[in-house]
N, C-alpha and C positions, 0 to 999 in steps of 0.2 A: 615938978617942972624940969629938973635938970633931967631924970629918968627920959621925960618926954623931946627935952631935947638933942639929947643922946640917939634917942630911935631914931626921929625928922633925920639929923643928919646922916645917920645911917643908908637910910631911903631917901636923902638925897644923894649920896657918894653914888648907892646903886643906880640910881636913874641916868644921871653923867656917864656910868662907866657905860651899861647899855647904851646910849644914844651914839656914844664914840665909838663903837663894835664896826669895823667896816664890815664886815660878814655878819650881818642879824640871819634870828631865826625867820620873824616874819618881815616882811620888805612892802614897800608899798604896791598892793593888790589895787587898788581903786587909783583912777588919774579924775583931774580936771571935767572931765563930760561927763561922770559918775555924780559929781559931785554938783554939779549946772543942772543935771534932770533932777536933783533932789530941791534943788531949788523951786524950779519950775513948779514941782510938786508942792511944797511947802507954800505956796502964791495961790493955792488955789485954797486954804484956808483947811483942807480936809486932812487932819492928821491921822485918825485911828483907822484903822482893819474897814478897807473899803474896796472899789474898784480896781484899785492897781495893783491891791494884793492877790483877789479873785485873779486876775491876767497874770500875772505872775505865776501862781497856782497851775493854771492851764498851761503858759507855757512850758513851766520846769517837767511837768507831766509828759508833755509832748516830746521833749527834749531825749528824757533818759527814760522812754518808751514804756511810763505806768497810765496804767487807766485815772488815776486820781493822784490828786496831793495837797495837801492841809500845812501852810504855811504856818511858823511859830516864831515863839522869839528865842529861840536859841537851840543848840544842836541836845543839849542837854534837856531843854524840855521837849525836844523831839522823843528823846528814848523814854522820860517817863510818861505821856501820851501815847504811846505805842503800849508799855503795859496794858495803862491805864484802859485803854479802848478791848484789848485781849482779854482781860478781866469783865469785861462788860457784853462779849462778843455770845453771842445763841448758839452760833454753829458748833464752836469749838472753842469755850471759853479756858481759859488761866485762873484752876481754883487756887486760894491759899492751903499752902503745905505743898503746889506742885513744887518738883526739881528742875531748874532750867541750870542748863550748860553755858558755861561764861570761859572767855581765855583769860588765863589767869596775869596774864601782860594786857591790863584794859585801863580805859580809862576810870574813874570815880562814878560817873554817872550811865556807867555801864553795866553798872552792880547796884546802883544805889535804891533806883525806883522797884527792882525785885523784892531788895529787902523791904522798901516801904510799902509795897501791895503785899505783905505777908508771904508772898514765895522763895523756894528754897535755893540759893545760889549754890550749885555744885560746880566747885574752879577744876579748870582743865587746863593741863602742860602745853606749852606753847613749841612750836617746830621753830630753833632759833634760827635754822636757815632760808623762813620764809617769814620770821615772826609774828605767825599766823597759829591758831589753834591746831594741836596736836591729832591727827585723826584719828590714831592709834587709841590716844589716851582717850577721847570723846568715846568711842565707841566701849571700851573697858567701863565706862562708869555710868554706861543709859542702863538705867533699872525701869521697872515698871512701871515706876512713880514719875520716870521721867515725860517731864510735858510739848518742852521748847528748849532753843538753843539761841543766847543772844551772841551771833556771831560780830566777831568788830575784827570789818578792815583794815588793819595795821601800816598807816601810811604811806598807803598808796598801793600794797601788795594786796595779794587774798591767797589763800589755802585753795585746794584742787575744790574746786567746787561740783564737779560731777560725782567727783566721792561721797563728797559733804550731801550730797544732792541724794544720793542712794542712802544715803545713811537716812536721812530726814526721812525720805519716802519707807523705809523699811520698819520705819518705829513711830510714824507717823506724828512727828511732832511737830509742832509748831516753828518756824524760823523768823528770827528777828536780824535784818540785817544793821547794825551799826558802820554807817559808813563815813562817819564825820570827817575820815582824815582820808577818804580817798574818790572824792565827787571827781566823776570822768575816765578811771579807772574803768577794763572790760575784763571778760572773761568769756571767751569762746564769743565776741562782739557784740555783748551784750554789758549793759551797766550794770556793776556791782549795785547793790540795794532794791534790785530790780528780782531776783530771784526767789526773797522770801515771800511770808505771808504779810511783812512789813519792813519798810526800809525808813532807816534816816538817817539827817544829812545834818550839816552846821554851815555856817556862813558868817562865822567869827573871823574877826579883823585879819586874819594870816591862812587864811585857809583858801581853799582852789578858786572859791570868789566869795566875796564878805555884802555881806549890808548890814555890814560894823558888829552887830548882836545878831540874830537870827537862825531860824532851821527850816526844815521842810521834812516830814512825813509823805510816804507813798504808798500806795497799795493797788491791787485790780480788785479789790473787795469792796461792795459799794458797801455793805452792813458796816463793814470796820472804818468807809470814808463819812459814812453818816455820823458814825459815832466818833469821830474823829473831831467835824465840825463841832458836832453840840460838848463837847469835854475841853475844847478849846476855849471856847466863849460862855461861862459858869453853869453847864448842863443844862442852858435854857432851849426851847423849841423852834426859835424862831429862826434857825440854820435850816433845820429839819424839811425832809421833801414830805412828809405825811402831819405837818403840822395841822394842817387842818382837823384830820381826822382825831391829832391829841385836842385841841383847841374846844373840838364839839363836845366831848369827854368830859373838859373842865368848864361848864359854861361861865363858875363863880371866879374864874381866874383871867387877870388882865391877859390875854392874850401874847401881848407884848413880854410880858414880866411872867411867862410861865415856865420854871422849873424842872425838869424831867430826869434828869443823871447829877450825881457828885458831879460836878467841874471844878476849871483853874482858871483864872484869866491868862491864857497862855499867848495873846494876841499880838501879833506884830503891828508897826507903824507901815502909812502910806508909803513915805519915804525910802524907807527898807526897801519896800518889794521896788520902789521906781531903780533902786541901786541895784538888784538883784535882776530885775528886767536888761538895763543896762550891763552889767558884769556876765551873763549869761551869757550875750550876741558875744561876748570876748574869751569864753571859756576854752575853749577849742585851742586858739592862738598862743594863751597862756599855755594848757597845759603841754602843748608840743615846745614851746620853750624850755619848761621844767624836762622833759625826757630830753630833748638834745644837750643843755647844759648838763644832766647828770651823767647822760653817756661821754661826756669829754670829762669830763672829773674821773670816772668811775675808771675810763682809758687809761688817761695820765697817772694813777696812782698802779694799775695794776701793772703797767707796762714800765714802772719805774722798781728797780732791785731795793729800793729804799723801801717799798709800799708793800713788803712782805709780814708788816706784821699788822695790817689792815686789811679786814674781808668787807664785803657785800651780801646784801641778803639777796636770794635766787627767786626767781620769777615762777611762776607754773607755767610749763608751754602754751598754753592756751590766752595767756593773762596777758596783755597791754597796761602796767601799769603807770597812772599818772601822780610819780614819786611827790609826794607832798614837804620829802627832808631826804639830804643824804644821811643813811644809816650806815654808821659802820660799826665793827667788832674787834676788836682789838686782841692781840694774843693774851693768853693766861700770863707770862710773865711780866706785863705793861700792868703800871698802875691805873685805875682810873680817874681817880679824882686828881693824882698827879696831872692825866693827859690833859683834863678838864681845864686845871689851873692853867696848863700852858697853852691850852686854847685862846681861854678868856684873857689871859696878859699879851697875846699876838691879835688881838681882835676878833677872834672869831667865837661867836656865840654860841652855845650846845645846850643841852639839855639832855633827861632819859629817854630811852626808847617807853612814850607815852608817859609811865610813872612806872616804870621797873614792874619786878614783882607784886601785883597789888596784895599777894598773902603779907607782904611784910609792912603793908601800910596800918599806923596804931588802930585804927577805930575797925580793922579786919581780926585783929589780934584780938582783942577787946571782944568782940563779938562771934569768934570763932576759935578761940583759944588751943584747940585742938589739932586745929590747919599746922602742918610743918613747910618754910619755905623750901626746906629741900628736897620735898618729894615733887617738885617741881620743878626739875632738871634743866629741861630748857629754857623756862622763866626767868633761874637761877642765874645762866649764862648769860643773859641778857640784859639782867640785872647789875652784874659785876664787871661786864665787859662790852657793854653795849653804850653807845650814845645815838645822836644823831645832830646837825649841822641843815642849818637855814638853806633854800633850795630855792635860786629866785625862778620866777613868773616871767622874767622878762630875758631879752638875749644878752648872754652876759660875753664880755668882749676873750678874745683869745689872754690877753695879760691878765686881767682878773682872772680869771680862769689860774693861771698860771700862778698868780702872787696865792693863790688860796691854797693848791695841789701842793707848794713850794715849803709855808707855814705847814699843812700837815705830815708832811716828812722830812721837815726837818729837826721833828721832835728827836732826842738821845736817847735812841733805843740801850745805846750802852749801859749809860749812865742809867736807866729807869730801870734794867734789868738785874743791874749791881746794890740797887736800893731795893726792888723786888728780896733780891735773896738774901740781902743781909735782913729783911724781914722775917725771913723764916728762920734764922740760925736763934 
């Protein structure tokens, strides 16, 4: 009892300290009318995977210009349904034992669903001044075995994708885009998650627009959008455009209740999509708020002599990105967890660039034991030196602006760089 009320309090201190953060990371994405159309919806009595999610579907398709897209409930079950359908795919499927290319700064369920369909995750060095997959390093480690590349969008940036583009076409692999942290995001005016064989997305509560939990899957593949349908809703047929033809097959099978693929219940609510429908018509608005606030922050520190020991990650000329967090980089001689602390006691909330290095996360170590984090130089960097800082959606006034730019430099670089080196003596 006392153990358990030691934790509570614990995780109540954190929950006050976050809520009092004037700088959070995620800020309220959804207003009022977001929240009235889900009503609306909820009044019609029809909760589960229905009409508003079908429309929803269409129009996200329409929007970031794929032929198809297979709504979910979460950005995470977008990536393992994307396997899940590629393992299942005629044309060019994903045996177990392929080698797919992963950046090795990703998220957890970026990696997770490869390992869980038995394929082989080969991690690739991250470029820390785009924090995007290394191209150098991808192209050094395609072997014959190599099948697909799950690339991931790193908040809001992307990797030269014409490169990536040749690279793909020259070795003919498969491309997975992971774009959960950068929905609206172009390159050469085109949407990021749009260029592979599969794209997905998330629409968790802090993201470029939320229906609270949620994802969405894309493709111009109708095989991989059929199969997409029927893996979503327990491998049954009755998504399916050739249902018929399975139906005559099985005469002794309810129809209704017939079977054809492993599946998940991977299904969104009515509601979702009616917030997603809703949040879409606003995407646009929001994301030109996140770039104009970032480009006044990104000004003010670099035009100030104080903001010399903070960098910025680099754009690819071609790239319109729609920054999802301010990243920044901090000199070798700044502490980080110092800077962290002094973040979080000034009110401004941080976190990793994603989750650092994923080779040094335990359950990778555990099951790749062999992996060294530091053959992974610029993961490394990013790791030790990297954070990122809450990005609002909304227009943020010239004094916030200011009271924020104000708090990050006037961290003691003196003082941090005097406790830096008495660390080393």
């Amino acid at each position: 009892g006392e153990k358990a009320s030691s934790h509570s309090y614990s995780n109540l201190l954190f929950i006050i300290n976050m809520n009092t953060m004037k700088f959070q990371l995620g800020q309220d994405v959804h207003d009022a009318d977001d929240v009235l159309k889900m009503v609306e919806t909820l009044l019609t009595g029809n909760f589960t995977m229905g009409s508003q999610v079908q429309k929803f579907e269409q129009t996200f398709a329409q929007y970031v210009g794929s032929k198809y897209a297979v709504m979910v409930n979460s950005g995470s079950s977008a990536n393992l349904l994307a396997i899940a359908i590629l393992q299942n795919y005629k044309s060019n499927k994903l045996m177990p034992g392929d080698k797919v290319l992963v950046p090795a700064v990703c998220w957890s369920t970026s990696v997770f669903p490869l390992i869980q369909y038995d394929l082989s995750p080969v991690f690739v060095d991250t470029d820390p001044q785009t924090l995007n997959i290394d191209l150098a390093d991808l192209e050094k480690k395609i072997t014959p075995k190599t099948k697909a590349i799950m690339l991931v969008h790193v908040l809001g940036n992307c990797t030269n994708m014409d490169k990536l583009l040749e690279i793909v076409k020259k070795h003919n692999l498969i491309l997975i885009e992971d774009t959960c942290e950068s929905l609206g995001s172009t390159y050469n005016e085109k949407y990021l998650g749009t260029f592979g064989d599969v794209g997905t997305y998330s629409f968790y509560y802090s993201h470029h627009i939320t229906t609270c939990e949620g994802g969405m899957v894309v493709t111009d593949d109708e095989e991989l959008y059929e199969l997409a349908k029927c893996l979503r809703a327990h491998g049954w047929s009755r998504v399916l455009k050739d249902k018929e033809t399975i139906h005559s097959q099985h005469p002794d099978i309810d129809e209704r209740f017939c079977f054809v693929n492993l599946g998940y219940n991977l299904r969104p609510m009515e509601i979702q999509a009616t917030m997603g429908l809703s949040q879409l018509s606003k995407l646009k608005t929001k994301n030109d708020y996140r770039k104009e606030n970032y480009a006044k922050i990104k000004a003010k520190i670099e035009n100030d002599p104080r903001g010399k020991f903070l960098s910025f990650p680099v754009k690819e000329d071609k790239s319109d990105p729609a920054w999802f967090g301010i990243t920044l980089i901090l000199d070798k001689e700044i502490n980080l967890k110092d800077f962290l602390s002094y973040l979080t006691n000034n009110g401004v909330e941080n976190r990793p660039i994603i989750s650092g290095n994923f080779i040094r996360q335990p359950v990778i170590k555990d099951l790749y034991p062999l992996l060294k984090p530091e053959n992974f130089p610029g993961a490394e960097e990013l790791h030790h030196h990297g954070l990122f800082i809450g990005l609002s959606c909304h227009e943020m006034s010239d004094e916030l602006i200011n009271e924020l730019v104000e708090i990050l430099l006037s961290y003691n670089q003196e003082e941090a760089a005097l406790k830096f080196f008495k660390s080393l003596v």
